[in-house]
BABAMI-792503 format. One line per 3 residues: number of its first residue (from 1); their letters; for each residue x, y, z of C-alpha. Coordinates in steps of 0.5 Angstrom, whole numbers, plus 500, padded with zeros to 3 digits. Example, Ala and Ser with C-alpha at 12.3 -4.5 7.8 and 13.67 -1.06 7.14 Angstrom:
BEGIN
1) AS) 525 491 516 | 527 498 514
This chain:
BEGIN
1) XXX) 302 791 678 | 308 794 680 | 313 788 681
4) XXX) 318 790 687 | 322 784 687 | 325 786 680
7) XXX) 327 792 682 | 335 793 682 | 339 793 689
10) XXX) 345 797 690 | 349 792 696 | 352 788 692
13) XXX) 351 783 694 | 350 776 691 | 345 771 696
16) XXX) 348 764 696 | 340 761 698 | 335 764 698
19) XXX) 327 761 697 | 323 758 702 | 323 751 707
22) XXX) 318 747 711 | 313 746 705 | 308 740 706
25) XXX) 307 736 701 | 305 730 699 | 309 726 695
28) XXX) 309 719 692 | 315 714 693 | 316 708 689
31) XXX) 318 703 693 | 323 696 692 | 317 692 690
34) XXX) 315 696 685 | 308 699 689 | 308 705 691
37) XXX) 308 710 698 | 304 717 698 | 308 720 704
40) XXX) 308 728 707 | 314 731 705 | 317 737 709
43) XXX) 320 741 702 | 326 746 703 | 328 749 696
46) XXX) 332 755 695 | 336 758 688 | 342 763 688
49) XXX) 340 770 687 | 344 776 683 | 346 782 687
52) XXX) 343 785 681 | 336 783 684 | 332 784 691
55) XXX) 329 779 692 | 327 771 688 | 319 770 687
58) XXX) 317 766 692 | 311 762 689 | 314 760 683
61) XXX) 317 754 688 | 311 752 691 | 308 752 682
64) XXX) 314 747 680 | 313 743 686 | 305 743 685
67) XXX) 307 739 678 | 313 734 681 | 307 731 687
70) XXX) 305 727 681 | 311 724 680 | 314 717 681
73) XXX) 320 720 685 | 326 716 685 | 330 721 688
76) XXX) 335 722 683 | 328 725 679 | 329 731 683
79) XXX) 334 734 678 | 329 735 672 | 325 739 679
82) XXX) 331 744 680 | 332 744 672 | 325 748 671
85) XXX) 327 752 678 | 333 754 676 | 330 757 669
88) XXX) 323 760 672 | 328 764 676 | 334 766 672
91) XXX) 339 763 678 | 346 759 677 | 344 754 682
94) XXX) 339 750 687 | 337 746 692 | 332 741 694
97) XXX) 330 737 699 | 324 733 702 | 324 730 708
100) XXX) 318 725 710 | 317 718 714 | 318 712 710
103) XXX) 314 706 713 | 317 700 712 | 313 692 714
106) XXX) 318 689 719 | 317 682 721 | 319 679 728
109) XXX) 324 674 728 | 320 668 732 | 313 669 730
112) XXX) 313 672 724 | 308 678 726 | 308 684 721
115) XXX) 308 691 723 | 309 697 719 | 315 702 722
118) XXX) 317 708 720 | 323 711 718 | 326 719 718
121) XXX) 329 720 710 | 331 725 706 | 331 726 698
124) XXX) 337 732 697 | 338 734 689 | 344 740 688
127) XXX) 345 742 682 | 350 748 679 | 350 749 672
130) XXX) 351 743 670 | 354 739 676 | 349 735 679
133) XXX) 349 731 685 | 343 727 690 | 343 725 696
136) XXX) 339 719 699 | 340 719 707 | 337 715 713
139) XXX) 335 714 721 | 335 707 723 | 333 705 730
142) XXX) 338 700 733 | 339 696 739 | 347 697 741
145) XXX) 350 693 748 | 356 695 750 | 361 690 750
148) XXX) 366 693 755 | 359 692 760 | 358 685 758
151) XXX) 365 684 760 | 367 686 767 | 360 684 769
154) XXX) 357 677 772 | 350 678 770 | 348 683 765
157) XXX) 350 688 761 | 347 695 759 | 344 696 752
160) XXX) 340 702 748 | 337 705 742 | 342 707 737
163) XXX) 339 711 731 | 345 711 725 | 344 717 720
166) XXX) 347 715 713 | 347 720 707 | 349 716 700
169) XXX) 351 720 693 | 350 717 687 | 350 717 679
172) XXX) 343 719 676 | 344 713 672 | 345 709 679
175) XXX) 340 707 684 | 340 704 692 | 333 702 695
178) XXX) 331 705 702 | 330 698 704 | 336 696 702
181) XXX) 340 702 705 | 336 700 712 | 338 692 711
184) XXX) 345 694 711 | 345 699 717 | 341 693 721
187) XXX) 346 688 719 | 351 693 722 | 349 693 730
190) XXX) 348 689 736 | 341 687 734 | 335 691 729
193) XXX) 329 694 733 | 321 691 731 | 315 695 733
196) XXX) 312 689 734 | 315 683 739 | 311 678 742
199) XXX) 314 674 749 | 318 669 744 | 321 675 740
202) XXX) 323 679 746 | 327 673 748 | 330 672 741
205) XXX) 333 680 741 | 335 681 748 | 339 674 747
208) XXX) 341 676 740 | 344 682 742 | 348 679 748
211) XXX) 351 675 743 | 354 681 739 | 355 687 744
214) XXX) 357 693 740 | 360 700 741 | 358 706 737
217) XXX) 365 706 734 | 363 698 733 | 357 700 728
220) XXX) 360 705 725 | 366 701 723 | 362 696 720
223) XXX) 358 701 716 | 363 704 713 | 366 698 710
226) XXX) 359 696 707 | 358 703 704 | 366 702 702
229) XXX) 364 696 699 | 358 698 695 | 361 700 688
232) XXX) 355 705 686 | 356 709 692 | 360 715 691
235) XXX) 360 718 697 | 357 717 705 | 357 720 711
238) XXX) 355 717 716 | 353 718 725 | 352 714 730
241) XXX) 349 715 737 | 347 711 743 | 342 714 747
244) XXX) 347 711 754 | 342 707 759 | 347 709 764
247) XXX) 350 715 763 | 347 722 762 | 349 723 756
250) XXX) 350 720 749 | 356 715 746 | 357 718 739
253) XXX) 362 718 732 | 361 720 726 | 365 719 719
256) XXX) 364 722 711 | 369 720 706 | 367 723 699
């Protein structure tokens, strides 16, 4: 059969990315107490095409990542994936992304009540010839109370969810936990958020996080010297945003160092 995607093109003009994104697929997730989790992963694969070519074969993506489902991933893993794509279509370059909920069992603070609660993640692989580099990210819900409220009030102050997104790179020969990734994000906020609390735990957050008010700017500082801490850390980016209970609109910063 006649193969139109070999054909030669004439634009000249090389595309950066170019393969196929929104792909669901199970992946199974190994885990900082060395079980497993099988997740649904949305993947986002692309390589880089010559403008000698009019188009990459699609298929082979969803081929490469049929035989990846199977294995254990650490992130990092993701290398030896973009490696196989890379040489089954003839590119320089590649990318490889999986996003997937990743549940963790969180236990309240009083009455020690466990429930799974989930987490948006990311497992992101750049490889150009021979540079590599992975990115771990994450979105951690948090509670922030305002200091300045708490301040010029006599009773109360206004407080509200916040999601901290963190991405972190590191060497291959390295590894950072997703558990540990949201431990360190938790510790940085007002108080951590449970989707389980009994009476006796409502009242042990709501007065934790009177006792430790925090702006965004706050948080993100704190979790910027954590990651600045950590010597297998690379680079990070990291963004702040709280969903303001008094106003309409949402309080936010943003910091990345490489």
């Amino acid at each position: 059969m006649k193969d139109v995607q070999n054909l030669e093109d004439t634009r000249q003009v090389d595309i950066q990315k170019v393969g196929i994104k929104h792909l669901e697929m199970p992946l199974i997730i190994q885990r900082k107490n060395n079980s497993n989790q099988i997740v649904c992963a949305k993947a986002r694969v692309s390589v880089s095409l010559p403008q000698k070519y009019k188009g990459t074969h699609m298929s082979r993506f969803v081929e490469v990542l049929n035989e990846w489902k199977t294995k254990d991933l650490l992130g990092v893993d993701i290398k030896g994936c973009l490696e196989k794509i890379i040489k089954k279509l003839h590119a320089e370059s590649g990318e490889l992304e999986f996003k997937f909920k990743y549940f963790i069992d969180k236990v309240a603070p009083v009455s020690g009540l466990t429930s799974p609660m989930s987490y948006e993640c990311t497992f992101e692989g750049k490889l150009d010839k021979d540079q590599y580099k992975f990115i771990l990210g994450v979105v951690v819900p948090v509670t922030t109370l305002c200091p300045c409220s708490k301040e010029i009030s006599e009773n109360g102050a206004h407080n509200q969810r916040a999601y901290v997104s963190v991405k972190v790179s590191y060497d291959e020969s390295d590894h950072i936990w997703l558990e540990d990734l949201v431990d360190l994000v938790e510790s940085c906020s007002s108080c951590p958020v449970y989707p389980l609390l009994k009476r006796m735990d409502e009242k042990f957050v709501t007065e934790k996080a009177w006792d430790n008010p925090k702006f965004v700017e706050d948080v993100l500082r704190d979790v910027v010297v954590k990651l600045r801490k950590n010597p297998v850390i690379n680079s990070f980016e990291v963004e702040c945003e709280a969903f303001e209970s008094i106003h309409n609109h949402s309080a936010w910063a943003y910091q990345k160092e490489e």
